[in-house]
C-alpha positions as CSV (number, residue, x, y, z in Angstrom):
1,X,15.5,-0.7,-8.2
2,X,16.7,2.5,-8.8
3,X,19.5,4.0,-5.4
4,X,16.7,6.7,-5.6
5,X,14.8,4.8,-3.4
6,X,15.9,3.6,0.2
7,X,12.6,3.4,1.8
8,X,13.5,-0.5,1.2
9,X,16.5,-0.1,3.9
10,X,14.2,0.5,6.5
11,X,12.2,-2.7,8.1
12,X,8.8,-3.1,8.4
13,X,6.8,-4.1,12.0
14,X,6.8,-8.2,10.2
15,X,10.8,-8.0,9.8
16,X,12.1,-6.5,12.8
17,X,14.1,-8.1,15.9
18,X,11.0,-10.0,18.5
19,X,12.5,-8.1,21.5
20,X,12.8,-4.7,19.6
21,X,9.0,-5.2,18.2
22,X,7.7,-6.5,21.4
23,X,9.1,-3.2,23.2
24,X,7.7,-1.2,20.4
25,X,4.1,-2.1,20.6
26,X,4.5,-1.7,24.2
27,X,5.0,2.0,23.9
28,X,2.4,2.0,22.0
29,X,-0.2,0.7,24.8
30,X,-0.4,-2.9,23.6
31,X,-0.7,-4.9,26.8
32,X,2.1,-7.8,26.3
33,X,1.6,-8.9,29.6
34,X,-1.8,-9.8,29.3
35,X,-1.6,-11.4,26.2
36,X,1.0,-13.4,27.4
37,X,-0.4,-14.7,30.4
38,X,-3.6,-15.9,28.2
39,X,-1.0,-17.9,26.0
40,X,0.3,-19.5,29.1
41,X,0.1,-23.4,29.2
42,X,0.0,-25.2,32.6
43,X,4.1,-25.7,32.3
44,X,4.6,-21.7,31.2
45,X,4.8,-19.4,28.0
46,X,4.5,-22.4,25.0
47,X,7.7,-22.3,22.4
48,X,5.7,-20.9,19.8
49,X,4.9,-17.9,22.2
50,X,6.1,-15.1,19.6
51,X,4.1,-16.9,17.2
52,X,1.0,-17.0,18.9
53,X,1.2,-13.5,20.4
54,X,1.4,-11.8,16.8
55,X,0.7,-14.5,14.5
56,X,-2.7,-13.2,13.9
57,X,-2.0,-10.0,13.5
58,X,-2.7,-8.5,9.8
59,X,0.4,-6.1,10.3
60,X,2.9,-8.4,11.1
61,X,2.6,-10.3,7.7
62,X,5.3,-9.5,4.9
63,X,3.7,-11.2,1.7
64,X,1.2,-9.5,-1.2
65,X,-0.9,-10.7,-3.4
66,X,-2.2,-8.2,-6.2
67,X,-5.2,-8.1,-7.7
68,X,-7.3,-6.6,-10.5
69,X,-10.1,-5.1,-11.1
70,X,-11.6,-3.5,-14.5
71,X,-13.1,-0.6,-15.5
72,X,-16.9,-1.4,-15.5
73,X,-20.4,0.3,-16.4
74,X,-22.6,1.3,-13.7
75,X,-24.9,-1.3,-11.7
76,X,-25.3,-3.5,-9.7
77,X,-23.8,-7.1,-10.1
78,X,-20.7,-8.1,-8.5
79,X,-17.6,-7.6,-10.8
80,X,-15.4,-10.5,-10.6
81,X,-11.3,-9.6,-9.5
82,X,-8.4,-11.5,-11.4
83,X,-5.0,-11.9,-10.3
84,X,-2.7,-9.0,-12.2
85,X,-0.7,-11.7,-13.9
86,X,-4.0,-13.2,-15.4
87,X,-4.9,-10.5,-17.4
88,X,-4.4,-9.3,-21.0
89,X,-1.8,-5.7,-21.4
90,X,-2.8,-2.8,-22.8
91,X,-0.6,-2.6,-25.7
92,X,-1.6,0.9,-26.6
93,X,-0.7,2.2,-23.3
94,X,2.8,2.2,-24.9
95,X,4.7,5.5,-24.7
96,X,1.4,7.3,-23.6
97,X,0.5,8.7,-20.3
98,X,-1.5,7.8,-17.5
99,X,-3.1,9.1,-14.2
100,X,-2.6,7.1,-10.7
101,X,-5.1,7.6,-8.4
102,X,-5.4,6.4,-4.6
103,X,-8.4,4.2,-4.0
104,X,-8.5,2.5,-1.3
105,X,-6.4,2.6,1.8
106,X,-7.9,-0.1,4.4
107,X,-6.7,-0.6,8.0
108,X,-8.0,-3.5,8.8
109,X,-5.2,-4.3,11.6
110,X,-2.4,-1.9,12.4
111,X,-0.1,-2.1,15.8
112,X,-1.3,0.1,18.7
113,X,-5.9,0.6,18.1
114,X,-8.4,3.5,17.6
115,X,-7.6,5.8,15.3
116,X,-4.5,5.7,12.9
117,X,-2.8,7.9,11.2
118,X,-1.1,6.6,8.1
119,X,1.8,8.3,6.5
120,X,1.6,7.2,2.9
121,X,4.5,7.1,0.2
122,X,4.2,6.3,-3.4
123,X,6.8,5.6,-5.8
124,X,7.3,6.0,-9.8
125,X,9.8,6.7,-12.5
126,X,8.8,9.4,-15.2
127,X,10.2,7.6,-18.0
128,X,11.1,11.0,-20.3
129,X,13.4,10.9,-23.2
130,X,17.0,10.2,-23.0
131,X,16.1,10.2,-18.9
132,X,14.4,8.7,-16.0
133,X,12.5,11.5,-13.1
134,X,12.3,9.7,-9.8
135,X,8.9,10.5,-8.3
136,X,7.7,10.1,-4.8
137,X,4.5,11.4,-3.7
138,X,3.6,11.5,0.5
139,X,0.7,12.2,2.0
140,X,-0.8,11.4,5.5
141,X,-4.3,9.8,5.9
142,X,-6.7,8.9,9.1
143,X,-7.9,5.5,9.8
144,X,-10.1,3.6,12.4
145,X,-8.9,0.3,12.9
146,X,-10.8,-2.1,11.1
147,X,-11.7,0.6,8.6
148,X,-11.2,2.3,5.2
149,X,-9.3,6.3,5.2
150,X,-12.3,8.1,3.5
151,X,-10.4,8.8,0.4
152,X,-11.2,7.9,-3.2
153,X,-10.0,8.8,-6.3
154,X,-7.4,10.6,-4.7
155,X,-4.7,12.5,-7.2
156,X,-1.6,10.8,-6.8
157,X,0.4,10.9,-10.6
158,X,-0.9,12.8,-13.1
159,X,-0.1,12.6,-16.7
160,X,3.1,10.2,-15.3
161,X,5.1,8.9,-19.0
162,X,4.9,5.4,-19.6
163,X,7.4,4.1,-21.8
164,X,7.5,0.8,-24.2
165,X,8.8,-1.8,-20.9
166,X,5.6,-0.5,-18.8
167,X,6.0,1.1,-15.6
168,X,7.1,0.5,-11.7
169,X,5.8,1.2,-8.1
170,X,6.6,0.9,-4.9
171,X,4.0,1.5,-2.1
172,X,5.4,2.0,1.9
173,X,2.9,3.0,4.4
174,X,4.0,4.3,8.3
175,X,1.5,4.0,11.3
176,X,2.5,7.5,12.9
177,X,2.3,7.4,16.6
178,X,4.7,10.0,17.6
179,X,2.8,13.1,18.4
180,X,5.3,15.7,17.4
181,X,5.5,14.0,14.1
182,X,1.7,13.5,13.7
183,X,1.4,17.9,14.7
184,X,4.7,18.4,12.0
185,X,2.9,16.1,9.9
186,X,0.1,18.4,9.1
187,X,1.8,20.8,6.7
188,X,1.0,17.6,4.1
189,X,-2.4,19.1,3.9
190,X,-1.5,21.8,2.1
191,X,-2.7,22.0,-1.9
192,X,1.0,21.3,-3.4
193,X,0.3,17.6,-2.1
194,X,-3.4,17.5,-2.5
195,X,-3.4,17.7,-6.3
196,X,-1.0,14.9,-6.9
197,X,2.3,15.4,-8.5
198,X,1.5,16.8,-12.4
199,X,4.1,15.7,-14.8
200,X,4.4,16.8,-18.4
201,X,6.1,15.4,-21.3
202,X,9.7,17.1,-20.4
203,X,12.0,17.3,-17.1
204,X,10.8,19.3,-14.5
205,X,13.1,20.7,-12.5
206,X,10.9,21.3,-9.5
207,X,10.0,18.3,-9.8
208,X,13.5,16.4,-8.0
209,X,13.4,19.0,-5.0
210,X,9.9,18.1,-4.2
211,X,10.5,14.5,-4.5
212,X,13.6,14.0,-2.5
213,X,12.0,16.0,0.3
214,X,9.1,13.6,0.1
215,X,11.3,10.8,0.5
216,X,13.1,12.5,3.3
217,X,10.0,13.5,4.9
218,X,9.4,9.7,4.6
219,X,12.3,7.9,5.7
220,X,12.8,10.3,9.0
221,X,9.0,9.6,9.9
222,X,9.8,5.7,9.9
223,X,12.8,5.9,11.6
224,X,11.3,7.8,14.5
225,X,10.3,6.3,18.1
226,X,6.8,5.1,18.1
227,X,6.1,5.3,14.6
228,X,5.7,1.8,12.6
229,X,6.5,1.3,9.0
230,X,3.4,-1.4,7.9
231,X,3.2,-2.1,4.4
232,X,5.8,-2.1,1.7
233,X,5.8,-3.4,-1.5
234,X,6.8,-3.1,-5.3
235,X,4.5,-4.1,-7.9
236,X,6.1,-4.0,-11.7
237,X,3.5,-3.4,-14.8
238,X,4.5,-4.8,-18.1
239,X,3.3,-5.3,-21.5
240,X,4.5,-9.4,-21.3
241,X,3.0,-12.6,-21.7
242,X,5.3,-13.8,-18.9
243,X,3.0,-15.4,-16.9
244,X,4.6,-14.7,-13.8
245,X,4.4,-11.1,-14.4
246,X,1.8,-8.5,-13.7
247,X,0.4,-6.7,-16.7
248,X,-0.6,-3.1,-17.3
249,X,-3.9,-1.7,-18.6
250,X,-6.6,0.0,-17.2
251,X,-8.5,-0.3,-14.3
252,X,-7.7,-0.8,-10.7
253,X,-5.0,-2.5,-9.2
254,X,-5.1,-4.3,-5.3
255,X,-2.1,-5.1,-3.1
256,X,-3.7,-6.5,-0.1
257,X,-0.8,-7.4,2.6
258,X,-1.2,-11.6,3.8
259,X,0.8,-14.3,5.2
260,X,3.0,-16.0,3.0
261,X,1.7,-19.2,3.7
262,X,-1.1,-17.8,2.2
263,X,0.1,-16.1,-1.0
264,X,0.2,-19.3,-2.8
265,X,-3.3,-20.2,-1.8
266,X,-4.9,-16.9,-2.1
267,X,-7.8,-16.9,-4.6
268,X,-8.7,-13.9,-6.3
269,X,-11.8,-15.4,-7.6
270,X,-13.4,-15.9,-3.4
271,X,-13.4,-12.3,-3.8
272,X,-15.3,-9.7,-5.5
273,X,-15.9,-5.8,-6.0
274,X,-19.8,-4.9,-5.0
275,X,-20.9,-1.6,-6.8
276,X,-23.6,-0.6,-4.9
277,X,-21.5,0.0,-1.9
278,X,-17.8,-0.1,-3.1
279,X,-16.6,-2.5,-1.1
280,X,-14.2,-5.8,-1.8
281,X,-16.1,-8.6,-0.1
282,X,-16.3,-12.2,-0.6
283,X,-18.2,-13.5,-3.9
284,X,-20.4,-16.0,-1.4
285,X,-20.5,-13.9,1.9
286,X,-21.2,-10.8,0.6
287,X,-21.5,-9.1,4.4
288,X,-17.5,-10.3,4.4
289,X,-14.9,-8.0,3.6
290,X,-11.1,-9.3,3.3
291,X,-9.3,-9.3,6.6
292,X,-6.5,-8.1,5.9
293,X,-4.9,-4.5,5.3
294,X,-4.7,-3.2,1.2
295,X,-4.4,-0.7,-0.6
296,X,-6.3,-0.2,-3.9
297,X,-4.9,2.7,-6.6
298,X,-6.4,3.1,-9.9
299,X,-5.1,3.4,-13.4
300,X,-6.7,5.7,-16.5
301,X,-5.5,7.0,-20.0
302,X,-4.3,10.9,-19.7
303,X,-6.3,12.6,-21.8
């Protein structure tokens, strides 16, 4: 990875110290104490206290599994989701452009409760001739816990060069709970970041400025009190058969955050897309939807 990015230099909520998290989620009104004293055994706290404390939280989990889903014709039978490494690439998405869209943003468990609001950052490299543009796009969006941000089909690169290796993201999201940050925060609903970044075939030159300051605006939100960096992730799109690799072509891509006990027994086929409701839920409970927190961002030709 590029020394563009630093965003992986900062730890998320499942990699920091126990005491510093503990004291963390504490300022943000989670009752330790109580918690505690229900995990009490008749000889005092167990060894595994830590463990069983947080264990069950969806945030405090550092694995991904990534998912895919194709593009599909309206109805209303459930459209089955594949594993991004068990699907065929798009050679002729070589050297052409494409447009990444945000999906899905689901909080099913983040630290603190009620509303959240979610500081967003997206990474990409513009691969341009004879150059690379680093790209970062940052936006802020409102949760409930246990719920979806009510965005779809949101703008995030448009027209963004792909060359003949395929293309590269990184996802980091931040649960903001510092209120100056969440009132300095609000500038990010302006139209420059609405509309996505929009890239064209040559260097931009606006295009750095804005993109450093995203990832500045990024890094200094999840280094501030109170606010906890969640999710981060990077997810690499080739044209391979290297079966260990995830593949790019069209349609929409999942990165749903588990533990890693589980990422070797996760099964993409327990889960399915409904289209009469646009919801991920499992292929036999269909009134289930995955416990765990995701994100979902699309993939389309330019045109």
């Amino acid at each position: 990875m590029s020394s563009e990015y630093t965003l992986d230099q900062i730890p998320v909520a499942g990699k920091l110290p126990k005491e510093e998290l503990m004291n963390l989620l504490s300022s943000l009104g989670e009752d330790i104490d109580q918690q505690g004293e229900q995990l009490k055994g008749e000889e005092g706290v167990r060894k595994d206290f830590f463990l069983n404390l947080f264990g069950q939280k969806a945030w405090i989990h550092t694995g991904h599994s990534f998912g895919f889903l194709p593009p599909s014709e309206p109805g209303s039978e459930f459209i089955s989701i594949r594993h991004a490494g068990n699907i065929e690439a798009d050679q002729n998405l070589k050297n052409t452009r494409i447009k990444v869209t945000l999906d899905r943003l689901r909080v099913a468990d983040y630290p603190g409760s009620g509303q959240h609001l979610v500081l967003f950052d997206f990474y990409a490299q513009n691969q341009l001739p004879g150059t690379i543009e680093h790209l970062h796009f940052t936006n802020t969006y409102t949760a409930r816990e246990g719920e979806q941000a009510g965005i779809i089909g949101y703008p995030v690169f448009v027209g963004l060069n792909v060359g003949t290796e395929g293309i590269a993201f990184r996802c980091f999201t931040v649960n903001v709970k510092n209120e100056s940050d969440e009132k300095f925060l609000s500038f990010l609903d302006s139209d420059v970041f609405k509309s996505g970044l929009e890239l064209s075939k040559q260097l931009q030159p606006a295009i750095a400025p804005l993109s450093k300051m995203a990832l500045g605006i990024s890094e200094a939100i999840a280094k501030r009190n109170r606010n906890v960096p969640v999710q981060s992730f990077y997810m690499g799109l080739d044209f391979s058969k290297i079966s260990t690799r995830a593949r790019l072509r069209e349609g929409s891509y999942i990165a749903v955050q588990i533990p890693e006990t589980l990422v070797t027994a996760w099964d993409w086929d327990e889960w399915v897309f409904n289209p009469s409701n646009g919801q991920l839920v499992h292929a036999d409970e269909p009134t289930k939807l995955i416990p765990y927190n995701y994100i979902v961002f699309g993939i389309s030709r330019y045109e």
